[in-house]
C-alpha positions as CSV (number, residue, x, y, z in Angstrom):
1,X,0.0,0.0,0.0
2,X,1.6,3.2,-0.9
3,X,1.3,6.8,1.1
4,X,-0.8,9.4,-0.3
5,X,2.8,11.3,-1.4
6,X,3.8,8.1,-2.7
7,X,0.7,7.8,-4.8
8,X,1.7,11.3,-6.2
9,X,4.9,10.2,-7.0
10,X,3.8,7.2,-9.0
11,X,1.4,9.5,-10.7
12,X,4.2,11.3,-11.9
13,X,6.1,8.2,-13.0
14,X,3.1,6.3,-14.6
15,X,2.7,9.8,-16.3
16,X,5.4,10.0,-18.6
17,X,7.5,7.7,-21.3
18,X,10.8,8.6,-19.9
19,X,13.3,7.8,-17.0
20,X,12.8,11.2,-14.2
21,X,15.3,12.2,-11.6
22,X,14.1,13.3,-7.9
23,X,14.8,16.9,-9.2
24,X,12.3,16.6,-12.4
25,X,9.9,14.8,-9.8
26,X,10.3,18.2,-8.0
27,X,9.8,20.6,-11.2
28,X,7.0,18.4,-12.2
29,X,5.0,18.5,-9.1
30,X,3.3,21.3,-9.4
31,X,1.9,23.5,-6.2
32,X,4.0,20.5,-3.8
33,X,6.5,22.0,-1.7
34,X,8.3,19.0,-1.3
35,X,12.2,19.2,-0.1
36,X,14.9,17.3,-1.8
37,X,15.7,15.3,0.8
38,X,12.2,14.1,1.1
39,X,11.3,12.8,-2.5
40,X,14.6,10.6,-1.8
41,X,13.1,9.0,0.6
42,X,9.7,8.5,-1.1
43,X,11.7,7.6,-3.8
44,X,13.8,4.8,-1.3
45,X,11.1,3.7,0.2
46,X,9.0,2.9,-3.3
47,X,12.0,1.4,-4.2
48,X,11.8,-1.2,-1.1
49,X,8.1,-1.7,-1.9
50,X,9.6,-2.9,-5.5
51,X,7.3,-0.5,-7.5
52,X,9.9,1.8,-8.7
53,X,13.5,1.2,-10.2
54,X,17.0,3.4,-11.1
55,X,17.2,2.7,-15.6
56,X,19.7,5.4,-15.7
57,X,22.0,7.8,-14.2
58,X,22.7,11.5,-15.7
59,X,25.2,14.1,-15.5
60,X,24.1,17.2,-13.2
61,X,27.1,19.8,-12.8
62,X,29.5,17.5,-10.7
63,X,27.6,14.7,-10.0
64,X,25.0,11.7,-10.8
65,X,21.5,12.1,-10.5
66,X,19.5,8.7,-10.5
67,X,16.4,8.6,-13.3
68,X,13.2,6.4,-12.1
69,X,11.1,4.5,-13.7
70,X,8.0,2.5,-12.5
71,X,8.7,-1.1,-12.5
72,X,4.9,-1.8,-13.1
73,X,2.0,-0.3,-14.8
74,X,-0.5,1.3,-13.0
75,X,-3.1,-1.0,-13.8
76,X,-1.1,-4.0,-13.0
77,X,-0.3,-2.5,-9.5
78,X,-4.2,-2.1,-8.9
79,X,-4.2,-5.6,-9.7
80,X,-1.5,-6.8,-7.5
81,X,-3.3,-4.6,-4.9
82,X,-6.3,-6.1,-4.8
83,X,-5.4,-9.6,-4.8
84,X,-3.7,-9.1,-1.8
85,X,-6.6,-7.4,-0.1
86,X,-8.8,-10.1,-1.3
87,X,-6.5,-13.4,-1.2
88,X,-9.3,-15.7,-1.9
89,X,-8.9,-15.1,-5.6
90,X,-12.3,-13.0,-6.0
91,X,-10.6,-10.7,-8.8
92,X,-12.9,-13.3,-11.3
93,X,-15.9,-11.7,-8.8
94,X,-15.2,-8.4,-9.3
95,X,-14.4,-9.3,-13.5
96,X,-18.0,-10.7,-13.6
97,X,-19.4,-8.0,-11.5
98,X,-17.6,-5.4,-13.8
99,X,-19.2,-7.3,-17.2
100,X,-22.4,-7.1,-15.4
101,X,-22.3,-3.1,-15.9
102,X,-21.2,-3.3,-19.6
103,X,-22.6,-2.1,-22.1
104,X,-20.0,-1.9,-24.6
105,X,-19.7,-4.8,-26.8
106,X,-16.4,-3.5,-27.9
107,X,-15.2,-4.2,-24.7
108,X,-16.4,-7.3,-24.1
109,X,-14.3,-8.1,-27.0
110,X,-11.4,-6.6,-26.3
111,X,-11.8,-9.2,-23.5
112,X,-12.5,-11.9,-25.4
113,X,-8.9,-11.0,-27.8
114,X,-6.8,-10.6,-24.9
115,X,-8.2,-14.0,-23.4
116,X,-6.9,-15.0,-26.5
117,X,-4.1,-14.0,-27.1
118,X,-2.9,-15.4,-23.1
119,X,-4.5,-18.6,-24.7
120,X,-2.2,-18.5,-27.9
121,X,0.7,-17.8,-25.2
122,X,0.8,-20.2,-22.4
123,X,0.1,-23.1,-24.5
């Protein structure tokens, strides 16, 4: 489960198509007043909760900056979120339940294709 800063932080990351360093994460969070120091550690602590990874490192005046990167979409984290919340495998509940409110046959398709195509893949 991530903090509400930490939720902001992945925001940031999910976001974007490129590698950011704790000073972009700064520049890019708008109205936050957060300190240096502290994105580090939201940054060290995501990193211990395995959601967020160092791809790169870039030259800034005399030293290194780190660049970030997610290490899972935010959909799959939402995912792995509720599974663990709700351990007895009900994710197919809450699939039916969703399908139940649908009313887009173009969904239910896409569905259907990406049923198939983890089919055509773990065979």
């Amino acid at each position: 489960m991530m903090t509400k800063s930490e939720k902001q932080i992945m925001d940031l990351l999910w976001g974007v198509d490129e590698p950011l360093s704790c000073t972009e994460i700064i520049q890019m969070s708008g109205d936050k007043t957060w300190k240096d120091s502290y994105v580090h550690s939201l940054i060290k602590s995501l990193m211990k909760k395995d959601l967020v990874e160092v791809v790169s490192f870039e030259l800034v005046s005399r030293s290194y900056a780190r660049k970030f990167v997610p290490k899972l979409s935010k959909e799959s984290y939402c995912i792995r979120e509720y599974l663990n919340e709700n351990p007895d495998n009900s994710f197919i509940k809450l699939f039916t339940a969703y399908l139940d409110q649908c009313d887009s046959a173009d969904e239910v398709k896409a569905f259907e294709d990406a049923i198939g195509q983890w089919k055509a893949n773990h065979s």
